[in-house]
ZADO-1210 file (C-alpha; in nm, 4 decimals, padded with zeros to 6 digits):
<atoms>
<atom x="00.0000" y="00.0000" z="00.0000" code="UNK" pos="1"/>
<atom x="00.1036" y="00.3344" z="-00.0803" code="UNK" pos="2"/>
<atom x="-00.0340" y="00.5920" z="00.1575" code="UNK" pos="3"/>
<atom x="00.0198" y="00.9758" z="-00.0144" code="UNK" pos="4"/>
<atom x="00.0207" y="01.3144" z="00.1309" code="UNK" pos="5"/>
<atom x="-00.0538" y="01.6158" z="-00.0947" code="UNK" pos="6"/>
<atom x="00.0348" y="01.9694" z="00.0474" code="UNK" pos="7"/>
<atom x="00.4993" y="01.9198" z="00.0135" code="UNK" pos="8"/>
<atom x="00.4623" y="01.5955" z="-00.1784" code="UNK" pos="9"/>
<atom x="00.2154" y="01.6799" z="-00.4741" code="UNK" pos="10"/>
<atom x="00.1632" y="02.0656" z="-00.3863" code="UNK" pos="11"/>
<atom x="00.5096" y="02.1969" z="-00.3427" code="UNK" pos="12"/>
<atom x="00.5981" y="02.5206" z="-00.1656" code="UNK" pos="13"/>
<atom x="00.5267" y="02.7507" z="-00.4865" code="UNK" pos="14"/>
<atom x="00.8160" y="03.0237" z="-00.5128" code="UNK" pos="15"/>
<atom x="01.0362" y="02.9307" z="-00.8105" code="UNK" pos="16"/>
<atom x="00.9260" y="02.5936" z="-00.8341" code="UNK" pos="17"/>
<atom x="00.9861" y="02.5387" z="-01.1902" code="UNK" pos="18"/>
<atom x="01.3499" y="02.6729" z="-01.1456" code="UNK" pos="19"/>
<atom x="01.3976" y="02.4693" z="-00.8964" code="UNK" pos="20"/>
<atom x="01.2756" y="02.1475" z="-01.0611" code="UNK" pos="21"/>
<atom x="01.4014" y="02.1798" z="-01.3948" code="UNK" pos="22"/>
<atom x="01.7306" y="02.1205" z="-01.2865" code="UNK" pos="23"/>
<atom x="01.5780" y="01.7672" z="-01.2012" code="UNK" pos="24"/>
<atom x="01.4612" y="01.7167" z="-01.5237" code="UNK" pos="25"/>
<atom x="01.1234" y="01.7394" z="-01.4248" code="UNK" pos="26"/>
<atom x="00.8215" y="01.8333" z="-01.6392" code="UNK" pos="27"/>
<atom x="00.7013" y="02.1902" z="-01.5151" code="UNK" pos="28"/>
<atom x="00.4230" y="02.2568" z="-01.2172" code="UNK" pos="29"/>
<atom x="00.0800" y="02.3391" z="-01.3353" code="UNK" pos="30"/>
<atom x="-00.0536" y="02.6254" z="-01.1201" code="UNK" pos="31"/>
<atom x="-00.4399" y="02.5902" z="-01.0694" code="UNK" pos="32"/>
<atom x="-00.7006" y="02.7992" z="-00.8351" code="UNK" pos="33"/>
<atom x="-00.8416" y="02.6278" z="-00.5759" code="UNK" pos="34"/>
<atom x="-01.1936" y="02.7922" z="-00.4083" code="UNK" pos="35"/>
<atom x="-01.3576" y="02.5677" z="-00.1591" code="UNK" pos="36"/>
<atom x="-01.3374" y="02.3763" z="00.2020" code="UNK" pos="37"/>
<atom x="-00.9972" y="02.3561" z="00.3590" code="UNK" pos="38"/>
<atom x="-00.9311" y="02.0938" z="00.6022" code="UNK" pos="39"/>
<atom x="-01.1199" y="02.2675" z="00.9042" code="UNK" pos="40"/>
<atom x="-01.4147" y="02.3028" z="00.6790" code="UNK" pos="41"/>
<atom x="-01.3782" y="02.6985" z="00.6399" code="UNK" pos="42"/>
<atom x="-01.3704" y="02.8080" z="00.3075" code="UNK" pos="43"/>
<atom x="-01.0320" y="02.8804" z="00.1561" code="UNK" pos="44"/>
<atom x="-00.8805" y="03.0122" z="-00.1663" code="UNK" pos="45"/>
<atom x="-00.5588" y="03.0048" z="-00.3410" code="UNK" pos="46"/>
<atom x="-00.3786" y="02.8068" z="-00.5756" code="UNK" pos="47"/>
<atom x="-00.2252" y="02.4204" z="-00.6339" code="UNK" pos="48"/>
<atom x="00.0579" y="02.3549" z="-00.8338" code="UNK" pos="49"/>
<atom x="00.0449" y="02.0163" z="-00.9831" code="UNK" pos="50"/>
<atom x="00.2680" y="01.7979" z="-01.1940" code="UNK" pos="51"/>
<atom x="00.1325" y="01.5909" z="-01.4462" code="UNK" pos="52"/>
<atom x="00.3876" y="01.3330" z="-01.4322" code="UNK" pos="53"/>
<atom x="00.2593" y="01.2618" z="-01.0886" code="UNK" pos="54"/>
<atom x="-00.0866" y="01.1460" z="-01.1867" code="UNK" pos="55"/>
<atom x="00.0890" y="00.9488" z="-01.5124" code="UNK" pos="56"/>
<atom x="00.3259" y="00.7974" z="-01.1997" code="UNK" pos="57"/>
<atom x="00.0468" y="00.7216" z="-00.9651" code="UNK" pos="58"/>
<atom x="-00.1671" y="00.5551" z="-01.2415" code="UNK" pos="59"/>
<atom x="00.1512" y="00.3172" z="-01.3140" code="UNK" pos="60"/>
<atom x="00.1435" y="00.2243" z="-00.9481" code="UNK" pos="61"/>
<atom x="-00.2505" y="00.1490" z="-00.9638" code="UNK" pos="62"/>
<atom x="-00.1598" y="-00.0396" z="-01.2589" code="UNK" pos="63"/>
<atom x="00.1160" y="-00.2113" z="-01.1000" code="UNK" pos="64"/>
<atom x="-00.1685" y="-00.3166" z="-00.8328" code="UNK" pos="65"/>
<atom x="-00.0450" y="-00.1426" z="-00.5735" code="UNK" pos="66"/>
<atom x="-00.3224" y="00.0503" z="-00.3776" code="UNK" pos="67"/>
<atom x="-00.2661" y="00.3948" z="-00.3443" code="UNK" pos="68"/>
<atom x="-00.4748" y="00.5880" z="-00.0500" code="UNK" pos="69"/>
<atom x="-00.4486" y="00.9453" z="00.0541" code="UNK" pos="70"/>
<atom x="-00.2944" y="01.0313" z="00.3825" code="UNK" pos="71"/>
<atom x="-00.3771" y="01.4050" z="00.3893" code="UNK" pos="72"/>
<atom x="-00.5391" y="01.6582" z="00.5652" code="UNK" pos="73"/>
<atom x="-00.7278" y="01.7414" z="00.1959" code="UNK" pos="74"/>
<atom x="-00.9436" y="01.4209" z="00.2734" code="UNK" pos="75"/>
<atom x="-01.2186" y="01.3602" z="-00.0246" code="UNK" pos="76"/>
<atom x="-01.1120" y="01.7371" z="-00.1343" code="UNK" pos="77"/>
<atom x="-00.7975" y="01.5360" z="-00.2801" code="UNK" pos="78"/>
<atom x="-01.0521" y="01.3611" z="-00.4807" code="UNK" pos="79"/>
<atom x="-01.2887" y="01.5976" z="-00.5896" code="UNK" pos="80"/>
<atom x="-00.9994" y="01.8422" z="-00.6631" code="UNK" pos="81"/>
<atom x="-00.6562" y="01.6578" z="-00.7964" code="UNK" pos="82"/>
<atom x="-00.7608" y="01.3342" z="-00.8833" code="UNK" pos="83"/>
<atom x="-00.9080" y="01.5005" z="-01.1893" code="UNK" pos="84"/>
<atom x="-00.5653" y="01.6988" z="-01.2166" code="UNK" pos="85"/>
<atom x="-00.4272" y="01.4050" z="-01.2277" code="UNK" pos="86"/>
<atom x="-00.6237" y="01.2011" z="-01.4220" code="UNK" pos="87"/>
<atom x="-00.6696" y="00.9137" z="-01.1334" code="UNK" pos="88"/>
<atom x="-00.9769" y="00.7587" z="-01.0203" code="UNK" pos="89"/>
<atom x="-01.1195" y="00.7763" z="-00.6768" code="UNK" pos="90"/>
<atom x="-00.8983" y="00.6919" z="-00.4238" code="UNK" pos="91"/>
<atom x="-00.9485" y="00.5680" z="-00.0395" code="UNK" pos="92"/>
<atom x="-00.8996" y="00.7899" z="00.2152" code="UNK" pos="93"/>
<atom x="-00.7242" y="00.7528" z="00.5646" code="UNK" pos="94"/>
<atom x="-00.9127" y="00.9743" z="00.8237" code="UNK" pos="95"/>
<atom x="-00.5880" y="01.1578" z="00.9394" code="UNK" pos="96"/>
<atom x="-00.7893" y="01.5042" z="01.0252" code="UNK" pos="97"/>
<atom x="-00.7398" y="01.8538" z="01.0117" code="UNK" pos="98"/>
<atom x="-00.3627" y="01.8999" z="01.1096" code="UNK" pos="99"/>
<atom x="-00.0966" y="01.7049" z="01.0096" code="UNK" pos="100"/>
<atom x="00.2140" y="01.8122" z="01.1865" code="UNK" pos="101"/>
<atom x="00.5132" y="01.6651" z="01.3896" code="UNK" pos="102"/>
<atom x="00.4175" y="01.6033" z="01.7172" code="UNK" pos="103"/>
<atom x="00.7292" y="01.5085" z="02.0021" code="UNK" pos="104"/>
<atom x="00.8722" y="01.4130" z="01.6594" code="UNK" pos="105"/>
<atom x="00.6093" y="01.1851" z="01.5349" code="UNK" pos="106"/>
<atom x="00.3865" y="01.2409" z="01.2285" code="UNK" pos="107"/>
<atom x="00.0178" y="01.3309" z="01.3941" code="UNK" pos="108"/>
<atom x="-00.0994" y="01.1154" z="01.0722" code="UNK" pos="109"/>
<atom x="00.0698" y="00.7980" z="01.1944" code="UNK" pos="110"/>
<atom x="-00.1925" y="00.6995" z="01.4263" code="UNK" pos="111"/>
<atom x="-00.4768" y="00.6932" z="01.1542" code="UNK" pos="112"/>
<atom x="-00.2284" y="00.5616" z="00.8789" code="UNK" pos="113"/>
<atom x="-00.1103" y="00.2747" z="01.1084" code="UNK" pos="114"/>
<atom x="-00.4105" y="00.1509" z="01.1842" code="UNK" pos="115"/>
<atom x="-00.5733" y="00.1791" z="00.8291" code="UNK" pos="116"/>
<atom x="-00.2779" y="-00.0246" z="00.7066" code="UNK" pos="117"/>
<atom x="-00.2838" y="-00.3003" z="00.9866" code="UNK" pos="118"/>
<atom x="-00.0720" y="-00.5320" z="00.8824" code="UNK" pos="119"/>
<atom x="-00.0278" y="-00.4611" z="00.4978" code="UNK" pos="120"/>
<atom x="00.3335" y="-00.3134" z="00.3531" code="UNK" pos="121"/>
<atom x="00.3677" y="00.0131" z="00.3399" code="UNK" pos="122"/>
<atom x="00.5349" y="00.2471" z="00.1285" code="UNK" pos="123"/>
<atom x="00.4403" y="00.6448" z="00.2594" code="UNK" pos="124"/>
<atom x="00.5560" y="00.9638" z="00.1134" code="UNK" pos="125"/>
<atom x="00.4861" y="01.2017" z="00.2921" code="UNK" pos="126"/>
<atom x="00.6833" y="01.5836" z="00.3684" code="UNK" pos="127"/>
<atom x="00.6011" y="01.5851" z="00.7576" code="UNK" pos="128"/>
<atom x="00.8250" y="01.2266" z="00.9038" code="UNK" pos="129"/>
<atom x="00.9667" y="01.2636" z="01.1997" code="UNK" pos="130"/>
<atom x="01.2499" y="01.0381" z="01.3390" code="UNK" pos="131"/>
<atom x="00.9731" y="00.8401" z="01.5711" code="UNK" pos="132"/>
<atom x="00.8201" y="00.7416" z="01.2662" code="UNK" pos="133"/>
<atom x="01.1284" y="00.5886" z="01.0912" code="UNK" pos="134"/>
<atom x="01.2173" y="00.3842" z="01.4373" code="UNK" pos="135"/>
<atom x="00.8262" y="00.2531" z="01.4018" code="UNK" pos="136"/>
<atom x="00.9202" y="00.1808" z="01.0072" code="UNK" pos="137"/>
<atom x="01.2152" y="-00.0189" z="01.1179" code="UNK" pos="138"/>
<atom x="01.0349" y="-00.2039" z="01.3958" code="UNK" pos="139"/>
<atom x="00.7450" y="-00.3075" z="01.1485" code="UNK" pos="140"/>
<atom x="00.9737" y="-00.4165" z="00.8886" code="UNK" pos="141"/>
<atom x="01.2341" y="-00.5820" z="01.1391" code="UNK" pos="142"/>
<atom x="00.8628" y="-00.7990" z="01.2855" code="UNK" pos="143"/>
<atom x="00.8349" y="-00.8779" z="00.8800" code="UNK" pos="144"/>
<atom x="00.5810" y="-00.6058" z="00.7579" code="UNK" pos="145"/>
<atom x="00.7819" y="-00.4288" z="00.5002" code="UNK" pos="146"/>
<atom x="00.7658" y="-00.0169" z="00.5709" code="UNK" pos="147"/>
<atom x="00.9768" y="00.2274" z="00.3827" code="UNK" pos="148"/>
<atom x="00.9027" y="00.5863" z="00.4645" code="UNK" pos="149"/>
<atom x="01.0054" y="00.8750" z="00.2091" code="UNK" pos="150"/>
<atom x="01.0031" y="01.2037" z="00.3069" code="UNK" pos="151"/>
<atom x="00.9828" y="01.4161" z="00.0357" code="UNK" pos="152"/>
<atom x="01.1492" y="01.7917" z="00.0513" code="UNK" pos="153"/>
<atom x="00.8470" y="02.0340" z="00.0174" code="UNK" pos="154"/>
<atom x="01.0868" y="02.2432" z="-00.1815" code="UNK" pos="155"/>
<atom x="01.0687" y="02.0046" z="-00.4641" code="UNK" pos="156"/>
<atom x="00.7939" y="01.7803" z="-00.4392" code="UNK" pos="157"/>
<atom x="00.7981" y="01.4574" z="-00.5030" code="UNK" pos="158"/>
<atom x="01.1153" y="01.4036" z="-00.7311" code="UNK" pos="159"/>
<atom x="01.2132" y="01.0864" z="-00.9845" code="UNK" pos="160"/>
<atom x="01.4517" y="01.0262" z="-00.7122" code="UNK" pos="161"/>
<atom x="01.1844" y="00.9851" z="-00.5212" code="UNK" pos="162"/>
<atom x="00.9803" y="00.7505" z="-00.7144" code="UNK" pos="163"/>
<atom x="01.2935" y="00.5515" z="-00.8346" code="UNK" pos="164"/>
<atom x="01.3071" y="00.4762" z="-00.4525" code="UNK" pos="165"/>
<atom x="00.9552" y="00.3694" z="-00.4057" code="UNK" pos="166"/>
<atom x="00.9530" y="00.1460" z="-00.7219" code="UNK" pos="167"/>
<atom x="01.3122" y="00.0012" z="-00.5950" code="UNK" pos="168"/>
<atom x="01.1832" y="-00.0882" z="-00.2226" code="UNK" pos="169"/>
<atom x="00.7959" y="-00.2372" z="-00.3939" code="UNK" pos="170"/>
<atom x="00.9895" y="-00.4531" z="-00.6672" code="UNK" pos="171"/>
<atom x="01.1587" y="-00.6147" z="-00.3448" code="UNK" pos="172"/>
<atom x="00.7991" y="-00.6858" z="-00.1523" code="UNK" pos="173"/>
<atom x="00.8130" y="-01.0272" z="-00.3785" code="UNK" pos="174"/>
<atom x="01.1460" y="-01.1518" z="-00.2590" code="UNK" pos="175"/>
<atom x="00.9965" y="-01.0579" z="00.1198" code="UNK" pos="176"/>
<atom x="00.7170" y="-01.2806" z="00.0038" code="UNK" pos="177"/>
<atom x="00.4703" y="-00.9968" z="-00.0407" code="UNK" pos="178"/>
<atom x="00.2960" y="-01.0441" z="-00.3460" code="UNK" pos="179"/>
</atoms>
């Protein structure tokens, strides 16, 4: 399972992002306006920047059978509002709430996203990891339930670095008997 933030993974802080990403090779952010709920409910405005190689990535990994689910504050707003973007179909969403910080160094999403994923792999990009939650990646993959955690620099977004690494670690979950 891959579990997927959106605000520093898929929404990159905006200044100069396109200078900063071309030097990666990467195909340019899309600004778009977003008018609507934010995660509290309230209404918010202001603009997304999206990738289209994201959406063309995630719908390899769906294709791959790998089941993708947000982990994001956005909750059904990531549907409504970027899977279209994106060009993906309805995802599931994990319940992580309205805030998604570091709390005592611990993601306040790792709660919800632990318990959603049980005892499945889990592969989880996310901007907001704190070192708590790589011990707990370690200890789940050390009792045999294979974890990687990626956190993704906000600056950037989520990179082909990035993704090389996530393919890498799911092309192993066969040889950990993971099918």
């Amino acid at each position: 399972m891959a579990a997927l933030d959106v605000d520093g993974v898929l929404n990159p802080d905006g200044d100069g992002i396109n200078e900063r990403v071309r030097a990666l090779r990467m195909s340019a952010y899309e600004r778009h306006q977003y008018d609507g709920p934010g995660p509290d409910g309230e209404p918010v405005s202001g603009y997304v920047l999206v990738n289209p190689d994201h959406g063309m990535w995630l719908r390899g990994l769906l294709a791959a059978r790998v089941d993708v689910v947000w982990a994001t504050s956005w909750g059904e707003v990531a549907n409504s509002f970027l899977g279209p973007l994106l060009n993906l179909p309805r995802l599931p969403v994990v319940g992580v709430g309205p805030y998604s910080g570091l709390v005592w160094g611990r993601s306040a999403k790792r709660g919800p996203v632990g318990t959603y994923v049980a005892g499945r792999p889990l592969l989880w990009l996310d901007d907001q990891l704190g070192g708590k939650d790589l011990a707990w990646a370690e200890q789940r993959t050390a009792a045999g339930v294979p974890t990687l955690l990626i956190r993704i620099d906000p600056a950037f977004g989520l990179t082909p670095d990035d993704q090389a690494c996530a393919e890498e670690w799911l092309a192993r979950l066969p040889a950990w008997g993971v099918a």
